[in-house]
C-alpha positions in Angstrom: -68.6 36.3 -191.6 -64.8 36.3 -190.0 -66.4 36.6 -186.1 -68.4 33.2 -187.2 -65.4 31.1 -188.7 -63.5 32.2 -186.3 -60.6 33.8 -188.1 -59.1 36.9 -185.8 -56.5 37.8 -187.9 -59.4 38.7 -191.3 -61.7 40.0 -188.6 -59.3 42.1 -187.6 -58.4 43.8 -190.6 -61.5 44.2 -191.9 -62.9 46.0 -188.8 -59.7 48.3 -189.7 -60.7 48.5 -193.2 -64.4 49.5 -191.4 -63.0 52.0 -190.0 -61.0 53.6 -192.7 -64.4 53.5 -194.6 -66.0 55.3 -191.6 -63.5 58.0 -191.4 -63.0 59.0 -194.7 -67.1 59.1 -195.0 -66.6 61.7 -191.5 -67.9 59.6 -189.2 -65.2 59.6 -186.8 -67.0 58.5 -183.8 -68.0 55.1 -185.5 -64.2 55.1 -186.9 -62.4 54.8 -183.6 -65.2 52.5 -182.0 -64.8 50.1 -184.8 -60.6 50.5 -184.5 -60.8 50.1 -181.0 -62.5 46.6 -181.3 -60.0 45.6 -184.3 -56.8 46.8 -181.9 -57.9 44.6 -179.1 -58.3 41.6 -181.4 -55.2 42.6 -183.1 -53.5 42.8 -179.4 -54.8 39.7 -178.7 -53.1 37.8 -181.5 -50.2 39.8 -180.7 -49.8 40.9 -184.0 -48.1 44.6 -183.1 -48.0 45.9 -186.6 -51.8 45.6 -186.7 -51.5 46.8 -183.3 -49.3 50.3 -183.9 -51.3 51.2 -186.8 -54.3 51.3 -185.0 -52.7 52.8 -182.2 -51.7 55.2 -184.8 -54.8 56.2 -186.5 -56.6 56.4 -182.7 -53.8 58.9 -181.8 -54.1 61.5 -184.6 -55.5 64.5 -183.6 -58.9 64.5 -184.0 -59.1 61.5 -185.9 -59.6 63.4 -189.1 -59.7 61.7 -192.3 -56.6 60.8 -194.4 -58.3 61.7 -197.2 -58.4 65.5 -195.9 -54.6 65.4 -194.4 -53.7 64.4 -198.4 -55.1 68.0 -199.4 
């Protein structure tokens, strides 16, 4: 719906949202594809909050759930 209305910045955080969603359900490889696409149109806003915290969650080792580094 965002990519159609053109709204970046909603787009954007709902891919991260997406991605949360994927890794916490273990799917880290759709995780970071779907955080990689919300960085860049984070990045391209230049909104570098959204941008760290993406950079953030692509950086942790092994992209392993939050949910399981809460244990």
């Amino acid at each position: 719906m965002w990519r159609t209305r053109g709204s970046i910045p909603y787009l954007a955080r709902t891919l991260r949202a997406l991605g949360d969603a994927h890794d916490a359900a273990g799917d880290h490889q759709t995780a970071r594809a779907v955080w990689e696409e919300a960085r860049e149109l984070f990045r391209g806003i230049a909104h570098e909050h959204g941008v760290r915290a993406l950079d953030a969650r692509l950086t942790r080792e092994g992209t392993e759930s939050r949910a399981s580094n809460r244990r």
